[in-house]
C-alpha positions in Angstrom: 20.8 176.6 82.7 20.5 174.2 79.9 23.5 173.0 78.9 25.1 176.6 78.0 28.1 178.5 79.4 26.8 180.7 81.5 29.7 183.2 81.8 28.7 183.2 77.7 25.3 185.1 78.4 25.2 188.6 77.6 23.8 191.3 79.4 23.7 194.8 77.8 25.7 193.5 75.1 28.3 192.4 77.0 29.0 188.3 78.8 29.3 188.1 81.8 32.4 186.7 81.5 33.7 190.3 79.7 31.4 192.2 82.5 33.8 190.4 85.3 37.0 190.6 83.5 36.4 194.3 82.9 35.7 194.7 86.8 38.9 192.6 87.6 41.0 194.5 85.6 41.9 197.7 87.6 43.2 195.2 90.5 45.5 193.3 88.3 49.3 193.3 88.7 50.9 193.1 85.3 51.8 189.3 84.8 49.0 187.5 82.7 49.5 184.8 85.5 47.9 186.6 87.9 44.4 186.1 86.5 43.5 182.9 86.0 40.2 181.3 83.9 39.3 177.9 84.9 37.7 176.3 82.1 35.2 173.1 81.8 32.6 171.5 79.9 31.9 174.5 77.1 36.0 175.1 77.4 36.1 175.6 73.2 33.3 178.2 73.4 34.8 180.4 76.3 38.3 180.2 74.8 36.8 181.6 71.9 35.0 184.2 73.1 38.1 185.2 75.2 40.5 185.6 72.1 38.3 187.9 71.3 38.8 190.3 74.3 41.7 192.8 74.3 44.5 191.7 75.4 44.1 193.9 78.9 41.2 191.9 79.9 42.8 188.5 78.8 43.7 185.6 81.8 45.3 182.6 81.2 42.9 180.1 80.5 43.5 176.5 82.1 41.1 173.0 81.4 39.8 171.2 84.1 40.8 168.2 83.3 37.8 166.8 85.2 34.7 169.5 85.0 32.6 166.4 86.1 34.0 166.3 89.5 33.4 168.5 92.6 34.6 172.5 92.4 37.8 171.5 94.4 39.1 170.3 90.8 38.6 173.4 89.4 39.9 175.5 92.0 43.1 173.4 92.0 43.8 173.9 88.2 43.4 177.3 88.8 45.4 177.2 92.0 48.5 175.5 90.3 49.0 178.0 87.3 48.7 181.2 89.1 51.9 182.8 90.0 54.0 181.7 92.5 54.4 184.8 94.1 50.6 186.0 94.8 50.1 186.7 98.3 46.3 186.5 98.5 43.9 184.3 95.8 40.5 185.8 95.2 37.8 183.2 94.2 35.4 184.7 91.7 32.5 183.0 90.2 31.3 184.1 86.6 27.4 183.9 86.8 27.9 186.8 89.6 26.4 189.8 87.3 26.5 192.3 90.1 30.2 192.2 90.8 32.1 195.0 90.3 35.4 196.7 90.6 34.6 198.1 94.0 33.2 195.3 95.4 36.3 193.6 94.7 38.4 196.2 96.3 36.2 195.7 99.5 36.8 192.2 100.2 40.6 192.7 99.6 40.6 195.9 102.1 38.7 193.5 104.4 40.8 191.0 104.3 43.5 192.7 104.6 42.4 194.2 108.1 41.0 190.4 109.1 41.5 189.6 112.2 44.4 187.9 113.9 44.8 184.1 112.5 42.3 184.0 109.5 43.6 183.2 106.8 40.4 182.7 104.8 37.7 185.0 104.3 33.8 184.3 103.3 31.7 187.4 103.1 28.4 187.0 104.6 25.3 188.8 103.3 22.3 188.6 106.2 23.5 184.7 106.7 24.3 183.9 103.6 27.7 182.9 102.8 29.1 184.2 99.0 31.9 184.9 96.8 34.8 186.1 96.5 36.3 184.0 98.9 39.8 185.2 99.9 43.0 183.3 101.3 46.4 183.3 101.6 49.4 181.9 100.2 49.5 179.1 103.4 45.8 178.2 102.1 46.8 178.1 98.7 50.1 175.8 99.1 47.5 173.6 101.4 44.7 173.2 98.4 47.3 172.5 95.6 48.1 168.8 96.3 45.2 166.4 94.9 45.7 164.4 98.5 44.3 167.9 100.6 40.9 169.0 101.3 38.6 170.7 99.4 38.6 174.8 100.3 35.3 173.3 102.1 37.2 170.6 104.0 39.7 173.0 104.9 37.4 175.5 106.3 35.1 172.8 108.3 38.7 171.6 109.7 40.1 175.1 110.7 37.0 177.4 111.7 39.3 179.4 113.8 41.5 180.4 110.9 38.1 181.4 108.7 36.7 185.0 108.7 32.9 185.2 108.3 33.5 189.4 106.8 29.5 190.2 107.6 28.5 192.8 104.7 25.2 194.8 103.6 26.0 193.9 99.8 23.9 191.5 98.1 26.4 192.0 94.9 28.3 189.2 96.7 25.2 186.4 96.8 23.9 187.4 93.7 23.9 184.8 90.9 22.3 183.4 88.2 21.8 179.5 89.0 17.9 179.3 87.1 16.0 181.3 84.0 13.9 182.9 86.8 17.4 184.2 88.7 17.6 185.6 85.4 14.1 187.0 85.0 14.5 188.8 88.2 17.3 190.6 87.3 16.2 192.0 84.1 13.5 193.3 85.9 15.0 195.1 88.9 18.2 196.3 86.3 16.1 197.0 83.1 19.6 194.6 81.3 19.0 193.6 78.1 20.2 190.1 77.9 20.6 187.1 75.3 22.1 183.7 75.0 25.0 183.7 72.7 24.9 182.1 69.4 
């Protein structure tokens, strides 16, 4: 939308950035490395706006090198700074407004009760694939090297190991891609919103 950073725009006084991180929170473990921020073409802006936050809310915030390229870049840089140790990586985008704490929680209790052999999870609202995407630490050690698939790749090679989770929740399609995206919104929520600056 216009050459801004998206995750800068505020609704109810608040970015959407903040709104996510706030939501994110209560799920964190207690290393900062367990949150990560993957930053691109506005990476100056964001970084400022989240030195800002208190220092509960605060990830550690890593460049994409190459914002220009596909989203498998990103997810890679984010991929190889997170902690070694994390079990299950939770894909979050941050023009989701919707998002919240609980919904969070639902795709981890889901995916924890996945069936047998998935090791990736796509929630599914009335068709409609979404975010968070969830996978494990065998998915995770596959997506690192720069020579693997894409998450997508992966998931077109192994079908059998991805879980379609089929949810009533339209928090987990919801985005804000256009101005009219936007428009919508602030109509059916009654947000306040501006652009920063």
């Amino acid at each position: 939308m216009g050459g801004i950073a998206k995750c800068l725009l505020e609704l109810n006084g608040k970015t959407l950035l903040e709104r996510l991180l706030t939501h994110v929170q209560p799920l964190r473990g207690k290393a900062r490395h367990d949150l990560v921020l993957v930053l691109g073409h506005h990476a100056h802006d964001v970084q400022a706006h989240v030195a800002r936050l208190p220092d509960a809310l605060a990830p550690l915030c890593v460049i994409n090198p190459r914002p220009e390229d596909d989203t498998s870049s990103s997810l890679r840089a984010g991929l190889r700074a997170l902690a070694h140790d994390v079990e299950r990586v939770v894909v979050l985008l941050a023009d989701q407004p919707l998002i919240d704490t609980a919904d969070v929680q639902a795709a981890l209790e889901a995916f924890d009760a996945r069936p047998a052999g998935a090791r990736v999870q796509v929630p599914r609202v009335h068709g409609q694939p979404g975010h968070p995407v969830v996978f494990d630490a065998h998915v995770r050690a596959a997506l690192i090297d720069p020579l693997q698939p894409s998450l997508r790749q992966w998931r077109a090679a192994h079908p059998e190991s991805v879980h379609l989770w089929d949810v009533d929740n339209p928090h987990y399609t919801r985005d804000l891609d256009t101005p009219q995206d936007l428009d919508a919104l602030a109509r059916e929520t009654r947000w306040s919103w501006r652009w920063p600056g």
